[in-house]
N, C-alpha and C positions, 0 to 999 in steps of 0.2 A: 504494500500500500504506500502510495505515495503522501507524505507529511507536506505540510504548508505552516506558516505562520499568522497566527492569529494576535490580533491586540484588541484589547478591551478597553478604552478608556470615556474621559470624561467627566464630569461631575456628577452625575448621577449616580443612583444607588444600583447597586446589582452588576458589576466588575467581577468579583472575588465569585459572589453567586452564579454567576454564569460559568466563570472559570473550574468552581469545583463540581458541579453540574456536569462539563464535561468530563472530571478525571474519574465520578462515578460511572456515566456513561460506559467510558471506555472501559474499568474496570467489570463492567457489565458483560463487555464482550471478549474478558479475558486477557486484556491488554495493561500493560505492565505502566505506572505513572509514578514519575518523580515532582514534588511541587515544591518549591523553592520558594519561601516567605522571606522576605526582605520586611525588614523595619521593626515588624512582629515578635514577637516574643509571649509565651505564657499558653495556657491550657483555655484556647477557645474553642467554642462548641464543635467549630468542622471540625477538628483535630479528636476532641470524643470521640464523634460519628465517624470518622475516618479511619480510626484505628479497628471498625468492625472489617476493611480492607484490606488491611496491612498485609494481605500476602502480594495485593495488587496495586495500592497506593504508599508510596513512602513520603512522607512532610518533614523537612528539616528548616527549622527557621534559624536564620541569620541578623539579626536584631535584638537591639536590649529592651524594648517595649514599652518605650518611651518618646513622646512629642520632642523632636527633635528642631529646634529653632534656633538660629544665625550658624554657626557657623557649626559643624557637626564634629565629635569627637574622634582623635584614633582611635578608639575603640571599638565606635560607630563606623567609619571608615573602612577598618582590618574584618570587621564581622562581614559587609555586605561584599568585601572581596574576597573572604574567604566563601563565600556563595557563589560567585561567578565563579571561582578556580571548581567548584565540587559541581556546579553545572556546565563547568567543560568534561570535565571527567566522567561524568554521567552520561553526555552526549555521546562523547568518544567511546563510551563501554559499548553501545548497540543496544544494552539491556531494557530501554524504558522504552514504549512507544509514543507516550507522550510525556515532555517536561513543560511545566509551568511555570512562570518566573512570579509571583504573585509580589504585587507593590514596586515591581523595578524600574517602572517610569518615573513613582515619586523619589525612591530611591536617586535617582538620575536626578532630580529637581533640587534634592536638597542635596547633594555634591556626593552623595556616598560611591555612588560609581558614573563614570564616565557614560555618554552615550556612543563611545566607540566600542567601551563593553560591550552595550548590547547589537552592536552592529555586528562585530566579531561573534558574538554569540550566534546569530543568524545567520551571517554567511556560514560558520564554520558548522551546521546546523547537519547532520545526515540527512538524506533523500528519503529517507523512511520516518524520521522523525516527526512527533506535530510538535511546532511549539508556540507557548502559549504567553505572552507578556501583557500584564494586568497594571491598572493604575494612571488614575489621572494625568493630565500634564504631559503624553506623549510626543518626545520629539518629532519634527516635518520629518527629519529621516529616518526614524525609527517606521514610521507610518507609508515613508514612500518604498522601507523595503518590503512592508508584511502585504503579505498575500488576501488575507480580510481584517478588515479594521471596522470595529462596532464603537460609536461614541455614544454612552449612557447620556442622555439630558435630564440635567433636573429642571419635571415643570413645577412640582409642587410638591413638599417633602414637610414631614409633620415635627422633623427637630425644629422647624421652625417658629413652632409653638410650643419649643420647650419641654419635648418629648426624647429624652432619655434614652441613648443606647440599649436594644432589650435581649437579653438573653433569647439565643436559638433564632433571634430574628438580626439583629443588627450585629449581635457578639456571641 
């Protein structure tokens, strides 16, 4: 089967939702998923739910879990690049047929990685592979490499009324 690149972005809600939608999917049909969390960190719900997959879905987040604002930490910095070095390696194995980079546009916004990272990550992409980059804020070239690109719009969203992050739905 032939892989493509997908980007999710936007303001809108339903990014990560779609993204993990697909890696169930595909675990559905037997097919093997690596999902790379950038920024993330901590025991959220997909990761519960995910782990009933674990022969078919692996998650490893690269993030301290925390709002990162002006100028971002090494530590911040070394976490989201040791996620690009273990989603080369992952690529390079053959083993997954879909990898998902989940949050590595914002990732890229706020300096954690370069957006030649993700270029390099998609050229150097195997012909079999799908992969999947999630997260507001996608660069023109990240967008002018991928193959389909979905931008979530927000028309009308209820934090706006002071509606709380909710478990199984937002976290």
């Amino acid at each position: 089967m032939k892989g493509y690149i997908q980007v999710y972005t936007g303001n809108g809600k339903g990014k990560t939702t779609a993204a993990l939608g697909l890696a169930v999917r595909a675990a559905g049909a037997g097919l093997k998923v690596y999902i790379a969390q950038f920024i993330k960190m901590g025991e959220y719900s997909e990761i519960k739910a995910l782990e009933r997959f674990k022969d078919l879905i692996t998650v490893e987040q690269f993030g301290k879990g925390r709002f990162i604002k002006g100028t971002p930490s090494d530590s911040d910095i070394e976490g989201a690049q040791a996620g690009i070095k273990k989603v080369k390696q992952i690529l390079s194995s053959g083993q997954h047929h879909v990898v998902i980079l989940e949050e590595a546009n914002v990732a890229v916004t706020l300096g954690l990685l370069t957006v030649d990272d993700l270029i390099e990550i998609m050229i150097e992409k195997p012909e079999n592979a799908e992969l999947v980059i999630t997260g507001r804020g996608a660069d023109p070239r990240v967008i002018d490499k991928a193959d389909l690109v979905t931008e979530m719009k927000e028309i009308k969203h209820y934090f706006q009324k002071g509606v709380a992050a909710r478990i199984g739905i937002e976290k």
